[in-house]
VMD Tcl script that draws the C-alpha trace (Angstrom):
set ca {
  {81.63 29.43 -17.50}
  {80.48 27.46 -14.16}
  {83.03 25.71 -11.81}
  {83.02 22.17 -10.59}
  {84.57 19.54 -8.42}
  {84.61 15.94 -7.40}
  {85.65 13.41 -5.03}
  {86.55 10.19 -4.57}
  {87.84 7.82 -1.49}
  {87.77 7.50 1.96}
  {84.92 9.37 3.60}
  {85.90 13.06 4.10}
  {84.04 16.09 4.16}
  {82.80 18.52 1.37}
  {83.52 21.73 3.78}
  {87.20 21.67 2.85}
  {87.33 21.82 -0.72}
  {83.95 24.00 -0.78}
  {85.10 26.72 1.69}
  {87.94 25.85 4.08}
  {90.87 25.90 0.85}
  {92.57 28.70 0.09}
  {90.67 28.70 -3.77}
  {88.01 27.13 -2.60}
  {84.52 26.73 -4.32}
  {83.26 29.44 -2.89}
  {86.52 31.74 -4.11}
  {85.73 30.34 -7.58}
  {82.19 31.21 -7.12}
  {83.57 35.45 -6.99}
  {87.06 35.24 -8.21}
  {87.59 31.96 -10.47}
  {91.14 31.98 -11.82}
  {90.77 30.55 -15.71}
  {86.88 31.70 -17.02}
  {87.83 30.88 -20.78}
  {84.74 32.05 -23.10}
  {83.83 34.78 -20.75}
  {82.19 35.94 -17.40}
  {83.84 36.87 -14.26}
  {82.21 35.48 -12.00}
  {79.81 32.38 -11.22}
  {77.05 33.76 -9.42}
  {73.75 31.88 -11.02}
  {73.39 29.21 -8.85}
  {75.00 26.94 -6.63}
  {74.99 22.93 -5.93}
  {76.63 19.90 -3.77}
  {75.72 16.08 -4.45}
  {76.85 13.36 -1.95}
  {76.31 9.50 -1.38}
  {75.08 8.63 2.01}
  {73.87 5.14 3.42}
  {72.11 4.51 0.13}
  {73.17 3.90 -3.18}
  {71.24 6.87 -4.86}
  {73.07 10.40 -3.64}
  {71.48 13.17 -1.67}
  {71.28 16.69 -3.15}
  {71.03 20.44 -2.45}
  {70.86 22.88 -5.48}
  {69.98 26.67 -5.24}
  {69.90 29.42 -8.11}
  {71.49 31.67 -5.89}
  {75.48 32.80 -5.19}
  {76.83 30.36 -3.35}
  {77.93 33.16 -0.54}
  {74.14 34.13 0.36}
  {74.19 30.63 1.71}
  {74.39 30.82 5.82}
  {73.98 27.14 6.40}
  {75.43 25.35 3.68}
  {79.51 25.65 5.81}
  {78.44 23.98 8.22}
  {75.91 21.38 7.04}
  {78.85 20.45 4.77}
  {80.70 20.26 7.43}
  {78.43 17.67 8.90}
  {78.93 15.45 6.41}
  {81.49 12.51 5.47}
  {81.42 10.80 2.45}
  {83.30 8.85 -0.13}
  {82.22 10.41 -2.83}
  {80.85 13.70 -3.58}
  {80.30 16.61 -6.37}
  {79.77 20.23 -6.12}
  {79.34 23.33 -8.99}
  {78.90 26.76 -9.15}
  {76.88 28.25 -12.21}
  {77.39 31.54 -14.96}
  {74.52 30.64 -17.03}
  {74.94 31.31 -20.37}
  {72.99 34.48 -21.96}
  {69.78 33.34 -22.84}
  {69.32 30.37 -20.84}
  {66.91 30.83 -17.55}
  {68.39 31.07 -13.82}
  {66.58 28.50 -11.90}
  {67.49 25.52 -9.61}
  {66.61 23.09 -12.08}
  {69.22 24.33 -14.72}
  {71.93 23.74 -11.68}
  {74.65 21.74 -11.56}
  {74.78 18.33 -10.21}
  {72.02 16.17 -11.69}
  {70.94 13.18 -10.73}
  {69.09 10.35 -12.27}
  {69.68 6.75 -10.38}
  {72.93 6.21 -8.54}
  {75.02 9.07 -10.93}
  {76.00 12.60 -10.58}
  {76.67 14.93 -13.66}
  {77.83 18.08 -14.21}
  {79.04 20.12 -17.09}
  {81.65 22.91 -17.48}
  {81.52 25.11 -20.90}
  {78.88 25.39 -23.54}
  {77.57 24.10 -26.88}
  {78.37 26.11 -30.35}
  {75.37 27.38 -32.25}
  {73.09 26.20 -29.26}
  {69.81 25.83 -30.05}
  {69.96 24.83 -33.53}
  {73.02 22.97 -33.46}
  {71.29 20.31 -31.25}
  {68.14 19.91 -33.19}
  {69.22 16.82 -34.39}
  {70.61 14.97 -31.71}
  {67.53 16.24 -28.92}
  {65.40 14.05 -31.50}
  {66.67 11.06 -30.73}
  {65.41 11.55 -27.23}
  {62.21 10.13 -26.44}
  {59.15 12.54 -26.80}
  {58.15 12.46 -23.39}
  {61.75 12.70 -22.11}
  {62.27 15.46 -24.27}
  {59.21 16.92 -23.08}
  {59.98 17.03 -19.54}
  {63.56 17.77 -19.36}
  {63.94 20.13 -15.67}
  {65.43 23.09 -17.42}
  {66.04 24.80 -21.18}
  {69.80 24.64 -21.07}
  {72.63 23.01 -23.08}
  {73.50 21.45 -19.70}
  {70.48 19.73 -18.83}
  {69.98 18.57 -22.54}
  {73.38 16.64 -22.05}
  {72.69 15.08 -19.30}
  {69.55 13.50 -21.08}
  {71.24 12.30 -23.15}
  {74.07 10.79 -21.29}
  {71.38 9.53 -19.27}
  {69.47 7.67 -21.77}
  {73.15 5.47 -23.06}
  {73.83 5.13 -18.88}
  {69.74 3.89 -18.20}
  {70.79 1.13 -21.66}
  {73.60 -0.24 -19.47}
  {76.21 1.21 -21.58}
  {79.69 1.64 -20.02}
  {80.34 5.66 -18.40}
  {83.54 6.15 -20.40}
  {82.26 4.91 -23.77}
  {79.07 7.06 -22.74}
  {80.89 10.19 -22.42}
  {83.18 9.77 -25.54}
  {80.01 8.96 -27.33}
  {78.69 12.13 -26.28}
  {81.53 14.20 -26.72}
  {82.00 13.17 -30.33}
  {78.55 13.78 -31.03}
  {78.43 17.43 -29.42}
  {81.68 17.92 -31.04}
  {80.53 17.19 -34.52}
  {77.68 18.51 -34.13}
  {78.61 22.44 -32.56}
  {82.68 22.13 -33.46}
  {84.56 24.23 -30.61}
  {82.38 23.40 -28.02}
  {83.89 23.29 -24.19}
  {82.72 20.20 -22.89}
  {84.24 19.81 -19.23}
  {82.09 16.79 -18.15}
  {82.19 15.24 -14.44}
  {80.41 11.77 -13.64}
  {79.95 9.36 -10.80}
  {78.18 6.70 -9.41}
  {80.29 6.73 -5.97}
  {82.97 3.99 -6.88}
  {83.77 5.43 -10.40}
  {84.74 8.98 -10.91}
  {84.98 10.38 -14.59}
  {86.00 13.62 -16.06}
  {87.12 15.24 -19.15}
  {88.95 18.19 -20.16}
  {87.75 19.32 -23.67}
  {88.15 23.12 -24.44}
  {88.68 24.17 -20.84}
  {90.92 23.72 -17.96}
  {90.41 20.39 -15.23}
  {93.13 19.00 -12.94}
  {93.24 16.52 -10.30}
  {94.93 15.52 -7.07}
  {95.85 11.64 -6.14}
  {96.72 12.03 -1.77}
  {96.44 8.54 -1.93}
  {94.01 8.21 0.29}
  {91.55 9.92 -2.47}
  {91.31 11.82 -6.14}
  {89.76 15.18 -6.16}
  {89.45 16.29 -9.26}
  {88.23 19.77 -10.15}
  {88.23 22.98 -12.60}
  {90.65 24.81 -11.30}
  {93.17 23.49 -8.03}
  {92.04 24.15 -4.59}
  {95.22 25.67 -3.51}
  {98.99 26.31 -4.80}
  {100.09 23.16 -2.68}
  {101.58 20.32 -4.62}
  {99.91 17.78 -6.11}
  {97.76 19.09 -8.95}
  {98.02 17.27 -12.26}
  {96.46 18.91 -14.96}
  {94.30 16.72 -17.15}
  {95.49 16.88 -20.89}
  {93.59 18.52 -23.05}
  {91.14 16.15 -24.65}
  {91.86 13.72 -22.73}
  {89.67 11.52 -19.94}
  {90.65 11.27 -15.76}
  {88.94 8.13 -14.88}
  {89.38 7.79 -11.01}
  {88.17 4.04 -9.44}
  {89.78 2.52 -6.11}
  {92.11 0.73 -8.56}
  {93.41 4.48 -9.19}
  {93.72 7.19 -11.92}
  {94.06 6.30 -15.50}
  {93.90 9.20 -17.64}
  {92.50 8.24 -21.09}
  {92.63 10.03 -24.86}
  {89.41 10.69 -25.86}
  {90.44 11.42 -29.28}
  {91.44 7.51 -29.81}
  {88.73 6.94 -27.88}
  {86.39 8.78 -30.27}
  {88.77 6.88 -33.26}
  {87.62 3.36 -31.47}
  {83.81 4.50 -31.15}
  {83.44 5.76 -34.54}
  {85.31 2.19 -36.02}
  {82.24 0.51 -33.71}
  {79.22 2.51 -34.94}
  {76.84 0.87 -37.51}
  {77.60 3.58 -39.86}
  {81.56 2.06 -39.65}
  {80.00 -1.20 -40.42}
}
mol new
graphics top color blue
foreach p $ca { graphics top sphere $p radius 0.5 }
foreach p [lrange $ca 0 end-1] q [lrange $ca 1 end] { graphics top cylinder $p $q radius 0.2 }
display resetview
C-alpha cells in the first residue's frame, strides 16, 4: 500500500530518514509496520524529490526496490535541503510497474504523493477523469489511480486555488465518488507542507528545528504525533496546524455552486 515521507525546515539531509533510522524508508520498503488493505512489502518502485537552488525540485524515481539501489545512500547523503519527499511503491494489481506510475510527481514548484487506493477504480472515476482536459487526459505519465489524482490536484493548484482547499476538494470528490477509499495524500511546494490521513495511518514529528511527517515513524524515539484520522497536518515555518477535513469538506460543499 506504498510508503511515504516528507520534510520540512532547516536544510538537512534525506540519508537519515531514508536509510540511516532505525525504520527507515528503506525498512518500510521490506518490512513496513501498518500495510492496511494488503501487501507485505513495497517493492514496485522507489522515489526522492528535493528543492535545490531553484524553485522547481529535482527528482530521481526508479520502478525498482529501493535496496537494488547502490548509489542512492550516498547521493542522499550529499544533499541538504529544506524540504524534501520520498515514497516507496506496492502497485496495486492491475496497474503497470513503471517509473512514471512512481511516487513523487512533480508539475511546477509541488511535490505529490499518494498512499492507499481508489474503490471500484476504473469505473468509479469515469466521471471525475472527464472533467480533465482531453489532451491532459490524454497524456497523463502512467494508468494508475495515483497519477490520475495528481491531475487533478494539479489542474485546481495550476487555477491558483489554495493547497488545503485543493486537497479537501479532492478528497471529497474521491470519497463520494469510490466511498472507503484510503487517500493518504502528501504535498509541497518547499515552504508549505500538507498531508492527510484518510483510511490509513500518517504521523509527524515537530524537533523544532523541522516537521517530518511520514506513514509510519522513523524510529520508537519520542516525538511522533499521529495525525487524526481524517484529519489534515499542514506544516509552514509558522508551524503545525492539524486541520478536520471533514468540516473542511462541510465548508467546501456550503461553497460549491451546487450549495448555491
Amino acid at each position: 500500500m506504498c510508503r511515504h515521507l516528507a520534510y520540512l525546515g532547516e536544510p538537512r539531509s534525506p540519508a537519515e530518514v531514508l536509510f540511516h533510522a532505525p525504520h527507515s524508508l528503506l525498512v518500510q520498503s521490506y518490512a513496513p509496520a501498518d500495510m492496511r488493505g494488503g501487501g507485505s512489502v513495497n517493492a514496485d518502485g522507489y522515489g526522492l524529490g528535493w528543492y535545490a537552488e531553484g524553485p522547481e525540485p529535482l527528482r530521481l524515481r526508479r520502478s525498482a526496490p529501493l535496496w537494488t539501489d547502490g548509489d542512492l545512500p550516498a547521493l542522499a547523503g550529499s544533499v541538504r535541503s529544506p524540504a524534501f519527499m520520498a515514497a516507496v511503491r506496492n502497485g496495486t494489481t492491475g496497474m503497470p510497474v513503471v517509473e512514471a506510475a512512481t511516487a513523487p510527481f512533480t508539475g511546477g514548484r509541488y511535490l505529490f504523493s499518494h498512499n492507499g487506493l481508489i474503490r471500484g477504480w476504473p469505473d468509479s472515476m469515469a466521471e471525475l477523469a472527464a472533467k480533465l482536459p482531453v489532451t491532459r487526459l490524454l497524456t497523463l505519465e502512467a494508468t494508475t489511480d495515483s497519477v490520475l489524482l495528481w491531475a487533478l490536484l494539479r489542474e485546481r493548484l495550476e487555477a491558483g486555488e489554495d493547497p488545503l482547499a485543493a486537497v479537501t476538494w479532492l478528497t471529497r470528490a474521491v470519497e463520494e465518488a469510490g466511498p472507503g477509499s484510503r487517500l493518504n495524500f502528501l504535498l509541497t511546494d518547499g515552504s508549505t507542507l500538507l498531508g492527510t490521513a484518510w483510511t490509513h495511518s500518517l504521523s509527524y514529528r515537530d524537533t523544532g528545528g523541522g516537521v517530518l511527517v511520514a506513514s509510519e515513524p522513523c524510529d520508537d524515539g519520542p516525538g511522533w504525533t499521529p495525525v487524526p484520522e481524517h484529519h489534515a497536518v499542514r506544516v509552514t515555518g509558522d508551524g503545525v496546524e492539524i486541520v478536520a477535513l471533514e468540516e473542511n469538506l462541510a465548508l467546501e460543499a456550503d461553497r460549491s455552486p451546487e450549495a448555491r
